[in-house]
C-alpha positions as CSV (number, residue, x, y, z in Angstrom):
1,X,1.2,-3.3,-5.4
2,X,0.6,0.4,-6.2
3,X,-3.2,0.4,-4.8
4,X,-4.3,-2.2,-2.6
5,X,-6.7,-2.6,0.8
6,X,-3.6,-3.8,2.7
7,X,-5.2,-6.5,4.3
8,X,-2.3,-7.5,6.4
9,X,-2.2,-4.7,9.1
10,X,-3.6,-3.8,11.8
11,X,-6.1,-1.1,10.1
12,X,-7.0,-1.8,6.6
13,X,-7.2,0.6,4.4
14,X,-10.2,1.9,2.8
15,X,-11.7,4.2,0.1
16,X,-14.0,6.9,-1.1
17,X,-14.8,8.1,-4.7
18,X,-15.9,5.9,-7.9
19,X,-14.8,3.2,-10.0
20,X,-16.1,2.5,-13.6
21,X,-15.0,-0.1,-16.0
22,X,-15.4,-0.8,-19.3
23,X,-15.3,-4.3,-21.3
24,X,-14.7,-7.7,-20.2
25,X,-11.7,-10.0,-21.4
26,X,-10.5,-6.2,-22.8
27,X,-11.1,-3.8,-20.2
28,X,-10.7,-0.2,-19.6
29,X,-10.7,1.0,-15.5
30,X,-11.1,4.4,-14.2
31,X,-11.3,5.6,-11.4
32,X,-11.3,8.8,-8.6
33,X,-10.8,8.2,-4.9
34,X,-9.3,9.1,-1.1
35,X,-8.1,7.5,1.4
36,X,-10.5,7.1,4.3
37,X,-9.1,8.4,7.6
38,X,-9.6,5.6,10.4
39,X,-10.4,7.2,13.6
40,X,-10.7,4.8,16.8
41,X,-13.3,6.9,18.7
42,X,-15.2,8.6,16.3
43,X,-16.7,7.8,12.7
44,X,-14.1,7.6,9.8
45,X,-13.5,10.7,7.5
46,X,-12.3,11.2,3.5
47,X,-9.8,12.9,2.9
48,X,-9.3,16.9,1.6
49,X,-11.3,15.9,-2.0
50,X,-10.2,13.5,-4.7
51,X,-6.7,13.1,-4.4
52,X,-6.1,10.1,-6.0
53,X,-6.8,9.5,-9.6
54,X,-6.0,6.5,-12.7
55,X,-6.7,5.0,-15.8
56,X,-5.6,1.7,-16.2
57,X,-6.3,-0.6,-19.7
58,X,-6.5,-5.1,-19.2
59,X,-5.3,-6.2,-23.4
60,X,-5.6,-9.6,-23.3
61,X,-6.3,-10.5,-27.2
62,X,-4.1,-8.1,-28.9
63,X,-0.7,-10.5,-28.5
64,X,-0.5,-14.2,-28.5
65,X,-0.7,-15.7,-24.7
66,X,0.8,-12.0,-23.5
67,X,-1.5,-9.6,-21.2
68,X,-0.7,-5.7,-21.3
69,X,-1.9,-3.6,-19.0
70,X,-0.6,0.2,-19.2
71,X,-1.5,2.6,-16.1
72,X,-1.7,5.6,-15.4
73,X,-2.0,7.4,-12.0
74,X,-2.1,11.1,-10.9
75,X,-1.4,11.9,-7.0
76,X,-2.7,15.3,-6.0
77,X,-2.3,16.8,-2.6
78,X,-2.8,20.1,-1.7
79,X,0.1,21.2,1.0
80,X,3.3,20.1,1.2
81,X,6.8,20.7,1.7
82,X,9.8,20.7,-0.4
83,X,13.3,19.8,0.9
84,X,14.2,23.1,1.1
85,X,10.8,23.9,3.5
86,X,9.3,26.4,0.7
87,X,5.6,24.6,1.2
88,X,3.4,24.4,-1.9
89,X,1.2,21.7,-3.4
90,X,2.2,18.1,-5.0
91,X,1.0,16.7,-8.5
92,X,3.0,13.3,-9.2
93,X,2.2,11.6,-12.2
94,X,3.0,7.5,-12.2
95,X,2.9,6.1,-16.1
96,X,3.8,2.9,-17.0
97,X,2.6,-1.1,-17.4
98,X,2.0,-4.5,-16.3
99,X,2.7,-7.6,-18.2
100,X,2.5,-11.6,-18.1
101,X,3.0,-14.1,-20.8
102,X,3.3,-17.7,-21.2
103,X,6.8,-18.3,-23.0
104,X,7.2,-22.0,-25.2
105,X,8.2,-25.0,-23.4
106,X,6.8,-24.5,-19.7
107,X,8.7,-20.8,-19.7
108,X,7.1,-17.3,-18.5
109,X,7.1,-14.1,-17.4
110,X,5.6,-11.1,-16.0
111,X,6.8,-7.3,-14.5
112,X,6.0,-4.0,-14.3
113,X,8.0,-1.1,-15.3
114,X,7.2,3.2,-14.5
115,X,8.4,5.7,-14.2
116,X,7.3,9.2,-11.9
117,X,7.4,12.7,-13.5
118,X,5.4,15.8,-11.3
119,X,6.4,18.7,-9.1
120,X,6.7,18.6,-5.0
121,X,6.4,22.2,-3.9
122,X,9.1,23.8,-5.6
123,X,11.2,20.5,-6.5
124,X,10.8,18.1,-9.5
125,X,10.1,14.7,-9.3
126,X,12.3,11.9,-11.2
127,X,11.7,8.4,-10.5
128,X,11.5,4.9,-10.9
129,X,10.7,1.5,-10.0
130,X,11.0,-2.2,-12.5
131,X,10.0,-5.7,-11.3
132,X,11.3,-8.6,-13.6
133,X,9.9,-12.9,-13.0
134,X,11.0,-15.2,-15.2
135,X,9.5,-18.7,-14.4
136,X,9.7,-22.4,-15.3
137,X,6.6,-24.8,-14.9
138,X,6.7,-28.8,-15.2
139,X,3.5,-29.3,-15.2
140,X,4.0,-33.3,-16.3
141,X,6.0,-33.9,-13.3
142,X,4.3,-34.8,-9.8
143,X,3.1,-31.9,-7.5
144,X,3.6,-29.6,-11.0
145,X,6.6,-27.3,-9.6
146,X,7.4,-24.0,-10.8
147,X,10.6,-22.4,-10.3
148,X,10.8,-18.5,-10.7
149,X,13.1,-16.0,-10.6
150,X,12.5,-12.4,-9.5
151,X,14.4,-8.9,-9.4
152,X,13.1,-5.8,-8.0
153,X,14.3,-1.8,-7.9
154,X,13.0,1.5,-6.3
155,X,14.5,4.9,-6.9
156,X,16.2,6.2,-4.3
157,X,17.3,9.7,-3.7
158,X,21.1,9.9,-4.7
159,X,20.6,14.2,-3.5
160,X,23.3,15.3,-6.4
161,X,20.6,17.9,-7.7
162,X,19.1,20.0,-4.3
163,X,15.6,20.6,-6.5
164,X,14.9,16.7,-7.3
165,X,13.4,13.9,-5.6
166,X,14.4,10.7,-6.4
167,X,12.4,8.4,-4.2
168,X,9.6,6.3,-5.7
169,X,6.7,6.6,-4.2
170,X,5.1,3.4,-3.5
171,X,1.5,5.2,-3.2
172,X,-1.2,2.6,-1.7
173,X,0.2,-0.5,-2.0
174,X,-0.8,-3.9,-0.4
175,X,2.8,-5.0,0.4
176,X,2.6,-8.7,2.0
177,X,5.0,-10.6,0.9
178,X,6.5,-8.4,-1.7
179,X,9.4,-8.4,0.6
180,X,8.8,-11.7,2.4
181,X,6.4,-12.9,4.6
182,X,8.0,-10.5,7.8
183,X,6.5,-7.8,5.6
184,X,9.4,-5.0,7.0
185,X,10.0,-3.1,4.1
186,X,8.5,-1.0,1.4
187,X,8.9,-0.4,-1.9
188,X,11.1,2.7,-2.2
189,X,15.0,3.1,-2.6
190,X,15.2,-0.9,-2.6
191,X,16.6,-4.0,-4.7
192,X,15.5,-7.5,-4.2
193,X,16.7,-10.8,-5.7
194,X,14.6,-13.2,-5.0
195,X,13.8,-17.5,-6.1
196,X,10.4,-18.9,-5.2
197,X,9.7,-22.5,-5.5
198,X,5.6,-23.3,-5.8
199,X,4.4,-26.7,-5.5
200,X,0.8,-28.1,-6.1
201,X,0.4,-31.2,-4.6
202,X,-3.4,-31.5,-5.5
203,X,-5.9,-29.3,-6.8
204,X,-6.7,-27.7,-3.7
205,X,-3.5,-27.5,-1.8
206,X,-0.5,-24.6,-2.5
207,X,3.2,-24.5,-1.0
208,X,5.6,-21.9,-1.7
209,X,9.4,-21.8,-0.9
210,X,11.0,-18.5,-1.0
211,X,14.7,-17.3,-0.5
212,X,16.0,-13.7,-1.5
213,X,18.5,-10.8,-0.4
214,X,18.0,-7.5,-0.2
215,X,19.8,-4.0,-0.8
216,X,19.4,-0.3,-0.2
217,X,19.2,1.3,-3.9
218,X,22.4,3.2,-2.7
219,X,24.6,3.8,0.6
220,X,23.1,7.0,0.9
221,X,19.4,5.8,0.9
222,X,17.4,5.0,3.8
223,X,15.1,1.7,4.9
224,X,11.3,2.2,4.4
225,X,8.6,0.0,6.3
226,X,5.8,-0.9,3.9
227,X,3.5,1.2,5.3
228,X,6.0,4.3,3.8
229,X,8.0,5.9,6.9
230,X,11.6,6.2,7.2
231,X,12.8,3.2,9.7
232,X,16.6,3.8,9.2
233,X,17.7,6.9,7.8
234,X,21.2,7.4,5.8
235,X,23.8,8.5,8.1
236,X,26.1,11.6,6.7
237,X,28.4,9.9,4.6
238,X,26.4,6.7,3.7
239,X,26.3,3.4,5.0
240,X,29.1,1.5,5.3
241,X,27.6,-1.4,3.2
242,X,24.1,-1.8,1.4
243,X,23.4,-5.2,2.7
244,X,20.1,-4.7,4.2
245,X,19.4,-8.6,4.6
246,X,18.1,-11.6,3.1
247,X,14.9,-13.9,4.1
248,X,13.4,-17.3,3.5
249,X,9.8,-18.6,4.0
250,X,7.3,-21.2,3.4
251,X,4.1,-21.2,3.2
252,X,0.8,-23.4,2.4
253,X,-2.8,-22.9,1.2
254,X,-5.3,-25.5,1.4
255,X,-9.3,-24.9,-0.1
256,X,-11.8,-26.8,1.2
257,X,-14.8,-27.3,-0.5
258,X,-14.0,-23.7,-2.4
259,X,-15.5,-22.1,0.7
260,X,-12.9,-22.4,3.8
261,X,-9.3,-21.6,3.4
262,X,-6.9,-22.3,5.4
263,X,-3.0,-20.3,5.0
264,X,0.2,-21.0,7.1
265,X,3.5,-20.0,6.8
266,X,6.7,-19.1,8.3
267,X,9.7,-16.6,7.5
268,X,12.9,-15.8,9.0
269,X,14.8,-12.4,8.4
270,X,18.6,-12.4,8.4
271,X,20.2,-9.5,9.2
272,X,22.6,-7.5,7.3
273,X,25.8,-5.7,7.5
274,X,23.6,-2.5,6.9
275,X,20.6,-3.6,10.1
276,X,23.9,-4.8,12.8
277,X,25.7,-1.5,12.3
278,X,23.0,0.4,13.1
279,X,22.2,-1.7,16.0
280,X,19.2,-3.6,14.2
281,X,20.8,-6.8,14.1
282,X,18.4,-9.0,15.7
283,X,17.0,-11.5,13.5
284,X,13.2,-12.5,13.1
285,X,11.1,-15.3,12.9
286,X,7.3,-14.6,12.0
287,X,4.8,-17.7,12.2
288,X,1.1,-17.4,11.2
289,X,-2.0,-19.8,10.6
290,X,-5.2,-18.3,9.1
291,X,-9.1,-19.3,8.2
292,X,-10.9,-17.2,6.0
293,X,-14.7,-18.3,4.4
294,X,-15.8,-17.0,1.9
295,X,-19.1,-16.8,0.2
296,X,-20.9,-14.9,-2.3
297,X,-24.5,-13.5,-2.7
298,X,-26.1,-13.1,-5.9
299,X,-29.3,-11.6,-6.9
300,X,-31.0,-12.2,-10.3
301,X,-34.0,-9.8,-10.9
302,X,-36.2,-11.2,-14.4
303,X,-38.3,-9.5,-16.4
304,X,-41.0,-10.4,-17.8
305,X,-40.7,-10.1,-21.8
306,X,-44.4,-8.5,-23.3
């Protein structure tokens, strides 16, 4: 969620810099990048240097049926300015890690838990974001369903010290469906409670069920699209409730012949207390039906032994 191509907008994102990695059921990722400017007339540029920069470590053999992976990333810009406009340079530092394990009798669970430390200009950076699943497979029963339970938090910025910054930062993420399939929000000063209900009929055929609420992380917190700019902002005072909305969607995947994939789905967003008092109450129904091929080229080159 933190770095991602975001496939699902209108301009996907792309990159510039280097990626090595080290190790295969173990690994070890590093890597330097920016984010490519898209330009519609003219060729795409990089951005001002490397301003984007992690480490990130794949332990799959260290604990039983358990897969760790601690990351860390360092965000660099050079101009910026603070909340009180003194302008100056950013270095925000995101630590934390990624896990998923298989629990005894059909249980499981996975989440990711960081937290940000850095400077903005002249302000300090202090925050925070968790994701907790905790799942339930029956894979002896027909279709194999698996029943999982999710809760999600982003920082928000609570402005009780004038020199802190409280919002996560989301950074590069790839945010379909981390919010449901309308795909309105970001991940910053946010709580989500979600259920999702897979089923597999057959090998080659996916359908999800999905039904969750969601909250601003306080009344005096704004909404965020998941592309990272302010769509409601706080009105003086707060909101009168943090009700933002809640959302349910289905949604299939068949795979034919490992080559040709086919995706549909449907959500619908109810509105809030928080969205009709600030005169975005409508609701929304998205629809979509996708087919993707895919393929891969490889090239062996042999040489000859002597």
């Amino acid at each position: 969620m933190w770095v991602g191509i975001s496939d699902w907008t209108n301009t996907s994102r792309t990159w510039d810099g280097f990626h090595m990695r080290v190790g295969n059921v173990n690994q070890l990722n590093l890597f330097s990048t920016s984010v490519v400017t898209v330009h519609p007339t003219n060729l795409d540029t990089h951005g001002a240097g490397l301003t984007f920069h992690g480490a990130q470590a794949k332990l799959a053999t260290y604990v039983p049926h358990t897969t760790i992976e601690p990351f860390i990333l360092v965000h660099t810009l050079p101009r910026v300015t603070s909340q009180q406009g003194v302008v100056g340079s950013q270095t925000e530092v995101t630590f934390g890690s990624y896990y998923e394990t298989k629990l005894p009798l059909g249980f499981d669970s996975s989440g990711t838990g960081d937290l940000q430390r850095g400077s903005y200009s002249n302000d300090s950076i202090h925050a925070g974001a968790a994701i907790v699943r905790g799942g339930y497979g029956a894979k002896r029963l027909p279709w194999q369903p698996h029943l999982e339970a999710e809760y999600d938090y982003a920082t928000g910025n609570p402005h009780t010290n004038p020199d802190r910054i409280g919002t996560y930062d989301q950074e590069y993420p790839s945010n379909h469906n981390a919010f449901g399939l309308v795909d309105l929000f970001g991940f910053q000063k946010v709580k989500q409670r979600r259920l999702s209900l897979q089923l597999t009929p057959r090998s080659d055929l996916l359908a999800l069920f999905q039904g969750g609420s969601l909250h601003v992380a306080t009344i005096h917190d704004g909404i965020f699209s998941g592309g990272g700019t302010s769509l409601i902002a706080a009105p003086t005072g707060g909101f009168k409730s943090d009700d933002i909305g809640s959302e349910f969607d289905a949604s299939a995947k068949y795979i034919y012949h490992k080559s040709f994939v086919t995706n549909i789905g449907v959500g619908h967003f109810f509105p809030g207390e928080l969205m009709t008092s600030e005169n975005h109450g409508a609701p929304l129904t998205y629809a979509y039906l996708g087919f993707t091929y895919r393929f891969k080229v490889e090239y062996y080159l042999k040489v000859p032994h002597r």
